[in-house]
C-alpha positions as CSV (number, residue, x, y, z in Angstrom):
1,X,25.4,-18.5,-53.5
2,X,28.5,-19.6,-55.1
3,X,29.6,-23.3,-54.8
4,X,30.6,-24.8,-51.5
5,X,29.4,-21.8,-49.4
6,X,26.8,-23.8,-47.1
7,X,29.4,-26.1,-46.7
8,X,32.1,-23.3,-45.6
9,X,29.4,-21.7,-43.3
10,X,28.8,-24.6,-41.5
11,X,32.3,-25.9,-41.1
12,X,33.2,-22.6,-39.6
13,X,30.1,-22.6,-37.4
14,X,31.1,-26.2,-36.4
15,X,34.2,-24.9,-35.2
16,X,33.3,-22.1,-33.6
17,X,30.8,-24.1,-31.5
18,X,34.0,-26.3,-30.6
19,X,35.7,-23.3,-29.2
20,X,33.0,-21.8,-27.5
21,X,32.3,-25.1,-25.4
22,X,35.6,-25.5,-24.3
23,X,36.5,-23.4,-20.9
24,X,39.8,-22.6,-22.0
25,X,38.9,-21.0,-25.9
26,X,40.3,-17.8,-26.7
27,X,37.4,-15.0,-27.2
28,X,40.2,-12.8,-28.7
29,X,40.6,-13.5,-32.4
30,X,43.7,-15.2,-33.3
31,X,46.4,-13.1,-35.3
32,X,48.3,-15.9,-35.7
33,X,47.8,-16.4,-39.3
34,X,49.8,-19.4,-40.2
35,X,47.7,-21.4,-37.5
36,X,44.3,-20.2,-39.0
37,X,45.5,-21.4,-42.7
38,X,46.4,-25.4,-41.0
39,X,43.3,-25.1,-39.3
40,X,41.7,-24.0,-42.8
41,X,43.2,-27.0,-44.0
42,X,42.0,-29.4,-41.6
43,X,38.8,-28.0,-42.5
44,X,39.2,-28.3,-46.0
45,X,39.5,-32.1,-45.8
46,X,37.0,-32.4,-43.2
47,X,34.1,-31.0,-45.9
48,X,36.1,-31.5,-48.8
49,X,36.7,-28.0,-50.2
50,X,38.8,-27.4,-53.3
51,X,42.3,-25.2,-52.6
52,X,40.4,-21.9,-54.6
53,X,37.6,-22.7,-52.1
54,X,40.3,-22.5,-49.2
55,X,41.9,-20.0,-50.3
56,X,38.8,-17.1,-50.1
57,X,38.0,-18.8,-46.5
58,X,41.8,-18.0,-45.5
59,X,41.6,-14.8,-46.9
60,X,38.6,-13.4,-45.5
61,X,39.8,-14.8,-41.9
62,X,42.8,-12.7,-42.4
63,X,40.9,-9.7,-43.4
64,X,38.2,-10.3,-40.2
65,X,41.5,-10.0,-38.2
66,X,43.2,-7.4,-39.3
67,X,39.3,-5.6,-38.5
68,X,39.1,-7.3,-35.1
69,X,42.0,-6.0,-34.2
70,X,41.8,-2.5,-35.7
71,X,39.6,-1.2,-32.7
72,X,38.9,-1.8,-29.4
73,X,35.0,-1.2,-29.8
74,X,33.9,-3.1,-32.6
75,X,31.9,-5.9,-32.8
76,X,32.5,-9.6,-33.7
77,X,31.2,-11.4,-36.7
78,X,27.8,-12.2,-37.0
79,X,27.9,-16.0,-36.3
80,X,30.4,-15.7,-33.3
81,X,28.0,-13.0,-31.8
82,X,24.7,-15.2,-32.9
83,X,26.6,-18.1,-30.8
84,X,27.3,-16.6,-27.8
85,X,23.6,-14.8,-27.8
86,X,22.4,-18.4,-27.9
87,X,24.3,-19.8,-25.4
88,X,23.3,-16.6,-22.5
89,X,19.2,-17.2,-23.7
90,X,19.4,-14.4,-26.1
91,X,18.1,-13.6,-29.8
92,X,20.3,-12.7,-32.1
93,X,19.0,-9.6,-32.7
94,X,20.0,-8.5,-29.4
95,X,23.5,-7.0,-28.1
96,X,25.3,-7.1,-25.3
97,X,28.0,-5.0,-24.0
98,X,31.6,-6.8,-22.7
99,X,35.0,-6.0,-22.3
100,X,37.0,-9.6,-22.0
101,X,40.3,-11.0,-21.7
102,X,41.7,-14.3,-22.9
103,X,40.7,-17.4,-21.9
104,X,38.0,-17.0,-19.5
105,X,34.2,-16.9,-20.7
106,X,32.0,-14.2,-21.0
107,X,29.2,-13.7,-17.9
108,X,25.9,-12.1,-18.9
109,X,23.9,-9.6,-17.0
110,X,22.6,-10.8,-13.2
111,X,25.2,-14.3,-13.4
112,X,27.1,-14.2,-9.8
113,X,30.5,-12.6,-9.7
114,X,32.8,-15.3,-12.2
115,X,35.5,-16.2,-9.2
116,X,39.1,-15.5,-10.4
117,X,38.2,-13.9,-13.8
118,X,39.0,-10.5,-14.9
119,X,36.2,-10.6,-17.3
120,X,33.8,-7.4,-17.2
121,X,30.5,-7.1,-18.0
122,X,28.7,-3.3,-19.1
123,X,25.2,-3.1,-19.5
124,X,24.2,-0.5,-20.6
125,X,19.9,0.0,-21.3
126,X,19.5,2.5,-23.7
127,X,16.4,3.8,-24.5
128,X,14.9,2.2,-21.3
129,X,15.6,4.6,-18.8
130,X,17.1,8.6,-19.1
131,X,20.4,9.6,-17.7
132,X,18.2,10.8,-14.1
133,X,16.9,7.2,-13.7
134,X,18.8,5.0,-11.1
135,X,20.1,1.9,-12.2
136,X,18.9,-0.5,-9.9
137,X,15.2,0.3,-10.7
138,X,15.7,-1.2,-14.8
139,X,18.3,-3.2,-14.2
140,X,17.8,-6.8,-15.8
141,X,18.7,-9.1,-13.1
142,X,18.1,-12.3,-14.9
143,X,17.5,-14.2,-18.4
144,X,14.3,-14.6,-17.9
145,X,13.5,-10.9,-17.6
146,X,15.7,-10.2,-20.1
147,X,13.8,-7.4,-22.9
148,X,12.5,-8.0,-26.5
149,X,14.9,-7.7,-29.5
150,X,16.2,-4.4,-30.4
151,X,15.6,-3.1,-26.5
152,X,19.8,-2.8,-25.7
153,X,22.8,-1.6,-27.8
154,X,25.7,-3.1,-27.8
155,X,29.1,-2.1,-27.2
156,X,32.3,-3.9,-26.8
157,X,35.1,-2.4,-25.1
158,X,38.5,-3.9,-23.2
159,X,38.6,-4.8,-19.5
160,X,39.8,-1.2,-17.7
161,X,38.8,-0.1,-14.2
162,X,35.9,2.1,-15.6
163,X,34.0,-1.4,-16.4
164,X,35.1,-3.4,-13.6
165,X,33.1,-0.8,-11.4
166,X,30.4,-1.5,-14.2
167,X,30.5,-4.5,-13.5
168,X,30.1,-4.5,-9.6
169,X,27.7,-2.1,-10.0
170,X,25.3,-4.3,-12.4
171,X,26.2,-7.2,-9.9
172,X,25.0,-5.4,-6.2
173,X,22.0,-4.0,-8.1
174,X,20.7,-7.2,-9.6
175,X,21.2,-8.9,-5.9
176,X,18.9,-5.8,-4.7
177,X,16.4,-6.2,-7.3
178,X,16.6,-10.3,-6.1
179,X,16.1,-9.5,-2.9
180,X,12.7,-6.8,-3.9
181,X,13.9,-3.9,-2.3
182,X,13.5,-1.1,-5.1
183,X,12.5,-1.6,-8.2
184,X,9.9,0.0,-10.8
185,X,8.2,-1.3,-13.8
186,X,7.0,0.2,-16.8
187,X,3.5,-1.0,-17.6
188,X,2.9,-2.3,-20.7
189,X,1.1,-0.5,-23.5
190,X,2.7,2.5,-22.6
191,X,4.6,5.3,-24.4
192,X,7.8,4.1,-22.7
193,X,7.5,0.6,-23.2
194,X,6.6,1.3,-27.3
195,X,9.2,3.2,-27.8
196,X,12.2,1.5,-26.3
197,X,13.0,-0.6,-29.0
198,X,14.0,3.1,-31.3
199,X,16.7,3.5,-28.9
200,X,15.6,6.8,-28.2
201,X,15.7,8.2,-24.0
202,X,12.7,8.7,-22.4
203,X,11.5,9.9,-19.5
204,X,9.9,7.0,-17.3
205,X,6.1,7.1,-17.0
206,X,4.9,9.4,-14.3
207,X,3.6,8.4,-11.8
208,X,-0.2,9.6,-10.6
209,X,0.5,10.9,-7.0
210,X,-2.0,11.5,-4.1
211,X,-2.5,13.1,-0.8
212,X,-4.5,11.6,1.8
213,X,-5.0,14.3,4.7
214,X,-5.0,12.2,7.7
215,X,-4.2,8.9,9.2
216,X,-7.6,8.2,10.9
217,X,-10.2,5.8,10.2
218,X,-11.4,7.5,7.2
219,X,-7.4,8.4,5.6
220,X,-5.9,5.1,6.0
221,X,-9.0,3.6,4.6
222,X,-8.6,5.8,1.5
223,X,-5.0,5.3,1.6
224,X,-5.6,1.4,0.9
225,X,-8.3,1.7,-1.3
226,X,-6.0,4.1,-3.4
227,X,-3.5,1.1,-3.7
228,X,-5.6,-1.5,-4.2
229,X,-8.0,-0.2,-6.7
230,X,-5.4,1.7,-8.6
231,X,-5.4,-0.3,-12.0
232,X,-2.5,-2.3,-13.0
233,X,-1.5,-0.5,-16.0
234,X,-0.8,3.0,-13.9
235,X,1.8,3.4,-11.0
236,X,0.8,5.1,-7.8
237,X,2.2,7.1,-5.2
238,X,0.6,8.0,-2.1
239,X,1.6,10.4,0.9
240,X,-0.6,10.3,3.9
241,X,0.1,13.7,5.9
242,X,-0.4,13.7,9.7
243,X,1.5,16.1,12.4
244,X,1.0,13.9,14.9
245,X,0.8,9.9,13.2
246,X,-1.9,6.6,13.1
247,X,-4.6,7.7,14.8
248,X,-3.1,10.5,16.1
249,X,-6.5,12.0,16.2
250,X,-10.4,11.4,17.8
251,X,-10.3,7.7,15.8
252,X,-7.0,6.2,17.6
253,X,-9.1,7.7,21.0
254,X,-12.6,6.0,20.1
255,X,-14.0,3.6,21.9
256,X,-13.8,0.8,19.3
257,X,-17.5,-1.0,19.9
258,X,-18.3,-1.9,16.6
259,X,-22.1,-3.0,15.0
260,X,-24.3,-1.9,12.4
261,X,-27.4,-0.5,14.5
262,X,-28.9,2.9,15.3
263,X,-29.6,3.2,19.3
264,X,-32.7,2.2,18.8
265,X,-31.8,-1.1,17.3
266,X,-32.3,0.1,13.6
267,X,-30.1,-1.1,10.6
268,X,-28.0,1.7,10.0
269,X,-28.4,3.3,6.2
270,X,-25.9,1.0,4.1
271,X,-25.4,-1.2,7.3
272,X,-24.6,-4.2,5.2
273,X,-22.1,-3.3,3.3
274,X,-20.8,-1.1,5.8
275,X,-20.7,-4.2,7.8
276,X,-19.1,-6.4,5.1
277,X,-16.2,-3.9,4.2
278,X,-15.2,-3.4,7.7
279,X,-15.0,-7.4,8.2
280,X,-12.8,-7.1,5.5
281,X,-10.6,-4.2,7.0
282,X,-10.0,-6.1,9.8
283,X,-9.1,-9.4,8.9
284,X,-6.3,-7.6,6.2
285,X,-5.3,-5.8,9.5
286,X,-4.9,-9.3,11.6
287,X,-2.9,-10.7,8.5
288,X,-0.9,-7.8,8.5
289,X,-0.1,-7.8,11.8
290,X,0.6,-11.4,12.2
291,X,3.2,-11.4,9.5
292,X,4.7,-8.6,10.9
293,X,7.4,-8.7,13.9
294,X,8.0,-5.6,13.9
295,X,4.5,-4.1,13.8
296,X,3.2,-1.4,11.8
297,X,4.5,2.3,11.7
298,X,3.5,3.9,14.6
299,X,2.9,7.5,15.4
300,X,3.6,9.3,18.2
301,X,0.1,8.2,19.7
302,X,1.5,5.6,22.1
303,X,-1.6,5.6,25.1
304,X,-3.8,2.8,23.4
305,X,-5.3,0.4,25.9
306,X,-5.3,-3.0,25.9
307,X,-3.0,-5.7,24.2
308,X,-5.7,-7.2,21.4
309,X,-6.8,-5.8,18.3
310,X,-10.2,-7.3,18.0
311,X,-12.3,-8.7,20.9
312,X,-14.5,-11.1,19.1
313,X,-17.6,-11.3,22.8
314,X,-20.4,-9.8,21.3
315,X,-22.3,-6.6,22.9
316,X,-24.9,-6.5,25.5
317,X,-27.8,-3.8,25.4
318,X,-30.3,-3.7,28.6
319,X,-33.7,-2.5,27.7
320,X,-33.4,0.8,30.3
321,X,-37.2,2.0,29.3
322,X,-40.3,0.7,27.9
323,X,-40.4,2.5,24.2
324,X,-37.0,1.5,23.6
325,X,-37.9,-2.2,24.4
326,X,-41.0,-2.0,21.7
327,X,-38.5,-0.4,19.3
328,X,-35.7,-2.6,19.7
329,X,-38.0,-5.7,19.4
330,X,-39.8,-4.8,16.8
331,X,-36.3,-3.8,14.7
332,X,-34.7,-6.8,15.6
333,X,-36.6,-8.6,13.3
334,X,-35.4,-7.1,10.9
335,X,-31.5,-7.6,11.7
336,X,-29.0,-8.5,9.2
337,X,-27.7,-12.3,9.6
338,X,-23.5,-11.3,9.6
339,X,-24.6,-9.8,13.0
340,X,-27.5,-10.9,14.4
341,X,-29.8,-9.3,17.3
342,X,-31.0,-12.1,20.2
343,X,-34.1,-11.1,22.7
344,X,-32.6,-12.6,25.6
345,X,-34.0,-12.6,29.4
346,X,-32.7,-11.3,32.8
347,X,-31.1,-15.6,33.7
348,X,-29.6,-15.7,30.2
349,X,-27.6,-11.7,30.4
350,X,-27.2,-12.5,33.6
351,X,-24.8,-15.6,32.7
352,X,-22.8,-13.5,30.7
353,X,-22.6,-10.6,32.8
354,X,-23.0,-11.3,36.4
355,X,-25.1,-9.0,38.8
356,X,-25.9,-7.3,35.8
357,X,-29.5,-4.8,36.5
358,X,-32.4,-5.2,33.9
359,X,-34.7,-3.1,35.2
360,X,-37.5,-4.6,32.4
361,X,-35.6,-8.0,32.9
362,X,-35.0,-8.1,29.4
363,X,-31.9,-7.2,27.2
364,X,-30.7,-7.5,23.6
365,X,-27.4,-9.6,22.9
366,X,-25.5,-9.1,19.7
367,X,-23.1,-12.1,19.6
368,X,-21.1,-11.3,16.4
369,X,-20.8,-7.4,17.5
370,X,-17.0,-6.5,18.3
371,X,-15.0,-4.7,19.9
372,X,-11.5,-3.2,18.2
373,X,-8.6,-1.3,19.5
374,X,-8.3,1.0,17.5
375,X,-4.8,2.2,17.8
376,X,-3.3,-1.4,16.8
377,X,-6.0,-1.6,14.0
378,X,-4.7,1.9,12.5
379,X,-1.3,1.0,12.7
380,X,-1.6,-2.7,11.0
381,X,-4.1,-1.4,8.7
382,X,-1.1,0.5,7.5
383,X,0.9,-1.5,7.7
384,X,-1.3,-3.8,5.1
385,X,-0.7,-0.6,2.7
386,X,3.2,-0.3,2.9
387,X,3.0,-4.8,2.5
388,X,0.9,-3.5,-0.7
389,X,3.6,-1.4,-2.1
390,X,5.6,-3.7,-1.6
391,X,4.5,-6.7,-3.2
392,X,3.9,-4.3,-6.4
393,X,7.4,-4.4,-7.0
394,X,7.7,-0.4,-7.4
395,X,4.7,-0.3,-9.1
396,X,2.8,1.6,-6.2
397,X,3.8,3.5,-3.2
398,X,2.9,5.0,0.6
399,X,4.4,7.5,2.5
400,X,3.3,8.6,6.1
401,X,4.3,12.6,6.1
402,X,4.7,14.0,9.6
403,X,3.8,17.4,8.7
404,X,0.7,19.4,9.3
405,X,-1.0,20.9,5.6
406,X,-1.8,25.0,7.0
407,X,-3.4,25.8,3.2
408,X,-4.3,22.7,1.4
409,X,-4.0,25.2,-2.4
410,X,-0.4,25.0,-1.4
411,X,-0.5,21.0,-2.4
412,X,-1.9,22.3,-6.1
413,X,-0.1,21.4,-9.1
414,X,2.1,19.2,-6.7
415,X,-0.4,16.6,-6.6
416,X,-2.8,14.5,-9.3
417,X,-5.4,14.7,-6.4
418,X,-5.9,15.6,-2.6
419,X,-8.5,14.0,-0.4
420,X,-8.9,15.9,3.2
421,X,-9.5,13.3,5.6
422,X,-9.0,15.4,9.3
423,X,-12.1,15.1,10.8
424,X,-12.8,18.2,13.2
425,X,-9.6,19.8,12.1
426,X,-11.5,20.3,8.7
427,X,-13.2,23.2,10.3
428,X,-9.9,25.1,10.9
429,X,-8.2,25.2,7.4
430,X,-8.5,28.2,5.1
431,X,-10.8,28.1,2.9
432,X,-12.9,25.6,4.4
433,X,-13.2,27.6,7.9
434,X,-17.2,27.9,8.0
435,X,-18.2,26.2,4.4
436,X,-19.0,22.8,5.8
437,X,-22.0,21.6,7.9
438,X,-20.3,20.4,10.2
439,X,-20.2,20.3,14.1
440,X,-18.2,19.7,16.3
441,X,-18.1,17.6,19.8
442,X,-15.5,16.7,22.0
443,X,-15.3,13.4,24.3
444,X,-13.8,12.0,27.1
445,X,-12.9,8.4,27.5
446,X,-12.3,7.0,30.5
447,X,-9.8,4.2,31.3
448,X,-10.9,2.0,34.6
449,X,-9.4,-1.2,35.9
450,X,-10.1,-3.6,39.0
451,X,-7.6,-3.6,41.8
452,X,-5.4,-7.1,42.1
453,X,-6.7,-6.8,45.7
454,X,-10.5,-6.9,44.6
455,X,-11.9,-10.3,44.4
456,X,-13.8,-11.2,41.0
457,X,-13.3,-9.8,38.0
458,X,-15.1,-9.1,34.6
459,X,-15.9,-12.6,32.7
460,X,-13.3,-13.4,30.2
461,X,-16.3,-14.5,27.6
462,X,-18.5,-11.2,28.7
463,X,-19.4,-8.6,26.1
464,X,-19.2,-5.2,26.3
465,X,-22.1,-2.8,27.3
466,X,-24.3,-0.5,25.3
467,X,-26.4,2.2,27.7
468,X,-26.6,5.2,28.4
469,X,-23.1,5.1,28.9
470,X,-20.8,2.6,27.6
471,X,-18.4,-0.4,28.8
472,X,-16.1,-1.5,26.1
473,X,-14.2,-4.6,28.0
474,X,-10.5,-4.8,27.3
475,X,-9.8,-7.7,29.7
476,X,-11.2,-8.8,33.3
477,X,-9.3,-6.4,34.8
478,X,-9.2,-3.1,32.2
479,X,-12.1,-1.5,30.5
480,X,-13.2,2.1,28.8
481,X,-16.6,3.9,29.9
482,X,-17.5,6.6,28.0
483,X,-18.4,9.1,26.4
484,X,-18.9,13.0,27.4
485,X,-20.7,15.4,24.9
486,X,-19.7,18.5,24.5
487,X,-21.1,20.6,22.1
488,X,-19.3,23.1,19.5
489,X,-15.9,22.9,21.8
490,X,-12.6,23.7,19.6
491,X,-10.3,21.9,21.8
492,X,-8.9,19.0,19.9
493,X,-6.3,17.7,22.1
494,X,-6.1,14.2,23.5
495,X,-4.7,15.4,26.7
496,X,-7.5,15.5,29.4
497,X,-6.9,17.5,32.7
498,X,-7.4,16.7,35.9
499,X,-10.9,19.0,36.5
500,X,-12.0,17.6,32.8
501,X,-11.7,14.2,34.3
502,X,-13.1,14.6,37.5
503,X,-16.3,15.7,35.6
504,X,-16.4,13.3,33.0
505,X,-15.9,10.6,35.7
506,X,-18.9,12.9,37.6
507,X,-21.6,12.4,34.6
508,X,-21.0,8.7,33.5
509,X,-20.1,7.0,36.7
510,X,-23.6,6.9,37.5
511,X,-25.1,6.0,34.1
512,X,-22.9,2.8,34.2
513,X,-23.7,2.1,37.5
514,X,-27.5,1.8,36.8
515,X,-27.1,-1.2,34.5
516,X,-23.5,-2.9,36.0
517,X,-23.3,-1.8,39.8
518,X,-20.1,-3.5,40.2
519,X,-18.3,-0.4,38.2
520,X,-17.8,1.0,41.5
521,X,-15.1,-1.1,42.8
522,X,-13.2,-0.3,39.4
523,X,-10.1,2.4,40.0
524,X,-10.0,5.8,37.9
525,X,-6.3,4.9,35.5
526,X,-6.3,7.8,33.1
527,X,-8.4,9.6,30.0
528,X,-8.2,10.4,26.8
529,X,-10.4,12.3,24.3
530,X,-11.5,13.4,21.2
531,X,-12.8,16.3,18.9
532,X,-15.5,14.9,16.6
533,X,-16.9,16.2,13.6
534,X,-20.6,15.5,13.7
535,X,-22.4,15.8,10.5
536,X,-25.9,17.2,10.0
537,X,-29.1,15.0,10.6
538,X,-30.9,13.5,7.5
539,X,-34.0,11.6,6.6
540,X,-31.2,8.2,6.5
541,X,-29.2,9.9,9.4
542,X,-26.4,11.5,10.2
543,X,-24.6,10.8,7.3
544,X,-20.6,11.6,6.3
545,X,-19.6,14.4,3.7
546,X,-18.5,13.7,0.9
547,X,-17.4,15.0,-2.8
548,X,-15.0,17.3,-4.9
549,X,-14.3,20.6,-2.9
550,X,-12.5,22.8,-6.1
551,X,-15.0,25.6,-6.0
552,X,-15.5,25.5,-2.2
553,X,-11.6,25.8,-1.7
554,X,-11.1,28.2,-5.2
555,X,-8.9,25.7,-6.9
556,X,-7.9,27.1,-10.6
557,X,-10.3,25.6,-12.8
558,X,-9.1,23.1,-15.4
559,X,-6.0,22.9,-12.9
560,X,-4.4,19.8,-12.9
561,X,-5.5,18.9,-8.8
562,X,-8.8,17.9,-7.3
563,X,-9.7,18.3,-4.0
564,X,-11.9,15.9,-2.3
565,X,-13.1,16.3,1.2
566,X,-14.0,13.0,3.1
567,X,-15.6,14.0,6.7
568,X,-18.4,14.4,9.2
569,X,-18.0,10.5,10.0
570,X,-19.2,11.6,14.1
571,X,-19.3,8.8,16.2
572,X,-19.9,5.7,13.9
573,X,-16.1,6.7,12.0
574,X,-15.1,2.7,12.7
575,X,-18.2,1.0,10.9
576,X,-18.4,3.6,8.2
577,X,-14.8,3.9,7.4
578,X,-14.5,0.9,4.9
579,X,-17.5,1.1,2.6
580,X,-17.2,4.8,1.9
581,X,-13.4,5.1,1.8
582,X,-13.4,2.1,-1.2
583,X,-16.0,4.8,-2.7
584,X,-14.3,7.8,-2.9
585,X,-11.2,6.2,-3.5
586,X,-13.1,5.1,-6.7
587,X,-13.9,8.0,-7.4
588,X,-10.9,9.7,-7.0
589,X,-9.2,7.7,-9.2
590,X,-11.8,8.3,-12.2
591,X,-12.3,11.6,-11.1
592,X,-15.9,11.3,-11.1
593,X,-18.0,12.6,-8.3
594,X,-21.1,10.7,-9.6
595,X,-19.7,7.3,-8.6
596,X,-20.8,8.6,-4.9
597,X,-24.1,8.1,-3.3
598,X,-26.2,11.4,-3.6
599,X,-27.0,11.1,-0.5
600,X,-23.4,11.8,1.1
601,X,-22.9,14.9,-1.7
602,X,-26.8,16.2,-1.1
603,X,-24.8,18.8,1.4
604,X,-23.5,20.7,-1.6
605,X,-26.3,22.0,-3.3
606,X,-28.1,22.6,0.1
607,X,-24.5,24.9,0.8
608,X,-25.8,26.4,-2.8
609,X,-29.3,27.0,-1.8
610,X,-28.0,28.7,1.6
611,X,-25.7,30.9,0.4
């Protein structure tokens, strides 16, 4: 390094760290060339250079102005850039793109609008997103997210309309991205991310996308699953397709009482964790909803009854004959402590229900059993999924579809995977028409409530009845009774007619009557129902469907969908929903039907055997 050079270096950095603190400095280089040679000479004192010495830092200045000023685009030297890098939080290494004019200082990317300046800023990523990739979603809002050396090119340019709008462009989507209304990611590891610092476009990572057919128990369930389960390093998109909306079908109709026991008092297969998950369900529902105003995304389903969610009063059973009362007894032993099962007398059911009929005087109280509207729970429990997205920041998405799927092969190719979730309606797509063991059965539901002019009403604390037929309690004055059976019906509509009603109202009116008389004062209000898919009977039960449908359907081998078929859930849809959505959501996402119980894909190879 020839003699004096550190010295010159620094002197010049020393200066040019006394310009760039002080608001008025001029960010133009000077071509005023007599004023940089007194100013050389000032320096020359200061550090004690000898003229010769002067006379190369006076030269080069000239010669770093006449290229400064030579074109509009070029860069400035290397310490003036390094200073200005370091004063915005940047490396060196990295390059930003302005156009300026004098005397006012230079913003950087996501600073508020300078008030008063005509400075510009351009930003332009390239390399980390493709011409088709809207701004706002890799937009660097602040320093702190600013990228890695090498990520941005630089260009410098003078003020002109073209990067005003730039500039209020970069401005309004920074504020958005502030603000976390669209933005994605690019996970890190990935082709993109490795790549952006060669400067070369690339298409942004894919996205894995899913459809969830339905927006019952069992598709919202998967829906969630899907979102949360996804790992961290993928992004996810998710479109749940219903004609009608949440619960648009027999689960936003159901009567919502809600325990892990056969009729006969038995722990259900799985009955735990079935148990567990749905706790679980629910309480992200009640967050959801409670941090919502303005409620989940409804469908078009609007006649839910009631104003709760979850009715926390337990569920009353009456011992109606003397082998269910050894059964029960014996079973309830056996009961699983979240939800326990209490052999209680005719005094003690009677203070919870009054006028209540024992006919053994004996009944079976399960205090932590529940009762859940299921309407609301749908549509919060959705809502939980689109807070989800959300709070990903881009990196994972939901999308209710109002759109009924005629031929599900149509969604091939369009889709990483598709999971039927439509309960009865399974029966009635081609391909599927007749290849499932399922049945199906509608029921009515029957809304009742107590006249203002009747004295009394149901308890506030009382639970809801199990019999023959069932009570599921909305509120002293509002309850359900249900439910009809009807056997291999094809009617799947919710609208119930006048004669329909009249003979629902015929068959259970009586049955409810035997256990709580007082049902008789209660007024007929309206009815709903429900086509369900009921799945065949097993050694464990009746037990859901599950599993990859590609050679049921005759999907393209080695295509790039899978079809999964998630069904059959009958009437216990509410307590199975959780565990066995988290399941196949599993193993959707690993494509691996072995991650299921064999006991919920044992219907294929019986469909084998068969055929």
């Amino acid at each position: 390094m020839p003699p004096g050079a550190k010295k010159r270096k620094a002197a010049k950095k020393k200066q040019q760290q006394q310009e760039a603190s002080s608001p008025q400095t001029n960010l133009i280089p000077t071509t005023n060339h007599e004023s940089r040679e007194e100013d050389d000479v000032r320096i020359e004192k200061e550090v004690g250079l000898d003229t010769d010495e002067r006379i190369e830092i006076t030269d080069s200045s000239r010669d770093h102005d006449k290229n400064s000023s030579s074109s509009s685009s070029s860069s400035s030297s290397d310490d003036e850039s390094s200073e200005v890098k370091k004063e915005s939080g940047e490396s060196v290494s990295e390059a930003v793109t302005v156009s300026s004019v004098p005397n006012q200082p230079i913003p950087i990317a996501g600073d508020a609008p300078f008030m008063g300046s005509t400075a510009n800023v351009i930003v332009e990523s390239i390399g980390l997103m493709d011409s088709t990739t809207p701004p706002s979603d890799t937009l660097i809002s602040n320093e702190s997210s600013l990228p890695k050396p090498n990520e941005i090119t630089a260009q410098v340019s003078l003020a002109s309309d073209e990067g005003k709008q730039a500039s209020s462009s970069a401005t309004d989507s920074g504020k958005k991205e502030n603000e976390g209304e669209t933005s994605t990611l690019v996970p890190e590891g990935s082709k993109e991310s490795e790549t952006t610092s060669s400067h070369e476009e690339e298409d942004p990572v894919d996205k894995l996308r899913y459809a969830v057919l339905g927006a019952g128990f069992a598709g919202i369930s998967v829906a969630w699953h899907l979102l949360k389960d996804c790992p961290k390093e993928l992004s996810l998109s998710v479109d749940v397709y219903d004609e009608v909306g949440i619960g648009g079908g027999a689960s936003g109709v159901s009567g919502g009482l809600l325990h892990p026991y056969s009729p006969k008092g038995k722990l259900l297969w799985h009955g735990a964790e079935c148990w567990r998950e749905c706790l679980e369900l629910l309480s992200i529902a009640e967050t959801a909803a409670a941090s919502s105003s303005s409620g989940a995304e409804k469908g078009d389903c609007n006649q839910s009854f009631g104003d709760f969610m979850v009715r926390r009063r337990g569920i009353l059973r009456p011992a109606t004959n003397a082998k269910t009362l050894s059964l029960m007894t014996d079973n309830a032993r056996n009961c699983l402590a979240g939800c326990v099962v209490e052999t209680i007398d005719k005094d003690a059911a009677q203070s919870l229900v009054p006028n209540l009929c024992l006919p053994l005087n004996s009944a079976f109280y399960l205090p932590g059993a529940m009762n859940v509207n299921p309407q609301r729970y749908l549509q919060a429990l959705f809502q939980a999924c689109q807070n989800s997205a959300r709070e990903s920041l881009g990196r994972t998405n939901i999308t209710l579809v109002k759109q009924s799927i005629d031929n599900v092969l149509e969604l091939e190719g369009e889709y990483d995977a598709v999971v039927i979730c439509l309960g009865s309606k399974v029966n009635f797509l081609p391909g599927l028409t007749g290849k499932l063991p399922l049945r199906t059965c509608r029921g009515v539901i029957t809304h009742l409530q107590l006249h203002e002019s009747v004295r009394g009403s149901y308890p506030e604390g009382g639970p809801s009845i199990l019999s023959d037929a069932w009570l599921a309690v909305q509120g002293p004055r509002d309850l359900h009774m249900g439910s009809t059976w009807e056997w291999q019906s094809r009617n799947y509509s919710p609208d119930v007619s006048a004669e329909e009603a009249s003979r629902a109202l015929a068959e259970l009116l009586p049955k409810a009557s035997a256990v709580y008389p007082d049902i008789d004062k209660w007024e007929f209000a309206g009815a709903r129902a429900g086509l369900r898919a009921m799945p065949p009977v097993t050694s464990h039960g009746s037990l859901p469907l599950l599993g990859c449908i590609d050679q049921l359907i005759g999907a393209a081998e080695g295509g790039s969908c899978k079809f999964w078929v998630f069904g059959g859930l009958g009437s216990r849809g509410l307590l199975y929903h959780g565990w066995l959505g988290k399941l196949i959501a599993k193993a959707v996402l690993c494509c691996n039907e072995e991650l299921l119980p064999s006991e919920l894909t044992s219907w294929k190879m019986n469909n084998r055997v068969k055929s």
